[in-house]
C-alpha positions as CSV (number, residue, x, y, z in Angstrom):
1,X,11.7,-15.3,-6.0
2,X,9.6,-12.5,-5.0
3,X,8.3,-12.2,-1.4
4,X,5.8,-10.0,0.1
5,X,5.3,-9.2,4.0
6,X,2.1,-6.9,4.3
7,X,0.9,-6.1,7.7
8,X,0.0,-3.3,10.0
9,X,-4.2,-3.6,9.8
10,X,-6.5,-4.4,12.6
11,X,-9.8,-3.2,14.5
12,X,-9.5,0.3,15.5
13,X,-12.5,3.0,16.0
14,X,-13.4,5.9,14.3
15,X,-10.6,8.5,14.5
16,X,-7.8,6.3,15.8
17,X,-5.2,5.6,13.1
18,X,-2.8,2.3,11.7
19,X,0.0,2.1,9.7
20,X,0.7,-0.4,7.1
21,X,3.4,-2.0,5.8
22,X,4.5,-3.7,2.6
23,X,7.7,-5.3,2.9
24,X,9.5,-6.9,-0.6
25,X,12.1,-9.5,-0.6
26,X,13.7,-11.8,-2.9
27,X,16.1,-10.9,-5.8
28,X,15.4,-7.4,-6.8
29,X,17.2,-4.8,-8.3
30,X,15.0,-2.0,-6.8
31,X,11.1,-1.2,-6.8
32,X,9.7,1.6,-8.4
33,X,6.1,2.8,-8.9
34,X,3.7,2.1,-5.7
35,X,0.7,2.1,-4.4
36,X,-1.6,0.6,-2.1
37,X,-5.5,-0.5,-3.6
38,X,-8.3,-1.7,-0.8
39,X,-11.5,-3.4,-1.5
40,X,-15.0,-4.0,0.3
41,X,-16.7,-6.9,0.9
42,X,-18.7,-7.1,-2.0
43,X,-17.6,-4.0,-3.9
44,X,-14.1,-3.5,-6.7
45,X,-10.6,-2.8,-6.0
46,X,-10.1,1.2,-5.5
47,X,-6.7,2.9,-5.7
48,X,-6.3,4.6,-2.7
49,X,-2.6,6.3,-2.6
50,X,-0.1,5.8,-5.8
51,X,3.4,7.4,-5.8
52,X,5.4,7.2,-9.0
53,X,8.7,6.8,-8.9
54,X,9.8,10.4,-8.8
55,X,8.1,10.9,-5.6
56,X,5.0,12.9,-6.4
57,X,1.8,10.8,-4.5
58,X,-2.0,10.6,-5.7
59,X,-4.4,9.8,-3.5
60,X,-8.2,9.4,-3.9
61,X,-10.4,12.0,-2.5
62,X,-11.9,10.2,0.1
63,X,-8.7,10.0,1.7
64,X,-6.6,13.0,1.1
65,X,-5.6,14.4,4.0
66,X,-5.9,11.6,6.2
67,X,-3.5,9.2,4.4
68,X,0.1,9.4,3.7
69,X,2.3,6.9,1.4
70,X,6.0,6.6,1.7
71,X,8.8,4.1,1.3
72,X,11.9,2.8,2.1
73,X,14.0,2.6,-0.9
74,X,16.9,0.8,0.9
75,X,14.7,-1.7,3.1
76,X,12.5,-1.9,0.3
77,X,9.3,-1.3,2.3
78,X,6.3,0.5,1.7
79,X,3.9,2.1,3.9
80,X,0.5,3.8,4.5
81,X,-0.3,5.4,7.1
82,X,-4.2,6.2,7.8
83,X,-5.0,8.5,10.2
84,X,-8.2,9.8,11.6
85,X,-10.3,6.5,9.9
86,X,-13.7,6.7,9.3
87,X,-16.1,3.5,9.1
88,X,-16.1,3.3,5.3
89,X,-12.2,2.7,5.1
90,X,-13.0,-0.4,6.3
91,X,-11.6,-3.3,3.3
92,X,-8.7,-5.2,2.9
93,X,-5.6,-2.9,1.8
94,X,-3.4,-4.1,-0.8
95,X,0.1,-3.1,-1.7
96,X,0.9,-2.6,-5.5
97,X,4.9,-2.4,-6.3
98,X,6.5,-2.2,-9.3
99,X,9.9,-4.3,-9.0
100,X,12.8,-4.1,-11.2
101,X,15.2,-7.1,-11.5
102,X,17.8,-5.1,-13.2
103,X,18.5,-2.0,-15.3
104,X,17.0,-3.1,-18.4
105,X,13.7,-1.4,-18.9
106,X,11.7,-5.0,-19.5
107,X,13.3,-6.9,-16.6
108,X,10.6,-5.8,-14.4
109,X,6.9,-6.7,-13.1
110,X,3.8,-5.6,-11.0
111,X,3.2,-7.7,-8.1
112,X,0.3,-7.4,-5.0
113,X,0.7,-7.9,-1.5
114,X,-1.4,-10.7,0.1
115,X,-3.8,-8.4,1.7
116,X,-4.4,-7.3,5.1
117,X,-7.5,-6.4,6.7
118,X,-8.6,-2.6,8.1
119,X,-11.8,-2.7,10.0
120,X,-12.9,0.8,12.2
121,X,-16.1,-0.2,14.0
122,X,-17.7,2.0,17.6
């Protein structure tokens, strides 16, 4: 069974930072490709930050620069850290994390975090 721990939002104002976190449990061999997604009331899912397994993030314009993905291969956690936030990175922020049951190449799956909420407000 696959479990997800996603945290680390909250109400913070412009310029203040958070960090998120995106914790995986269960029986896993190992997670591979991440990323974290957010979405607006009322508007799609955006990728914000993706890092491939070889290490090499992505991030969408509107945050590069101010964001910073990572992980913890042996705890298994991912993160986001979001500094200097603006008003419009307000959404719920999503973690996206390939997982690999074992060394075959099709034991594995894409799973999403339950969400947690980002809101930067004056």
């Amino acid at each position: 069974q696959v479990q997800f721990a996603e945290s680390g939002g909250g109400l913070v104002q412009p310029g203040e930072s958070l960090r998120l976190s995106c914790e995986v449990s269960g029986r896993i061999w190992n997670i591979y490709n991440i990323g974290w997604y957010r979405q607006a009331p009322g508007m799609q899912r955006e990728l914000v930050a993706n890092m491939p397994n070889a290490g090499v993030p992505i991030y969408a314009d509107s945050v590069k620069g101010r964001f910073t993905i990572s992980r913890d291969g042996v705890k298994k956690i991912v993160f986001l850290q979001m500094n200097d936030l603006k008003p419009e990175d307000t959404a719920i922020y999503y973690c996206n994390v390939e997982i690999h049951f074992g060394p075959k190449y099709y034991d594995r799956g894409t799973y999403w975090g339950q969400g947690t909420q980002v809101t930067v407000s004056s």
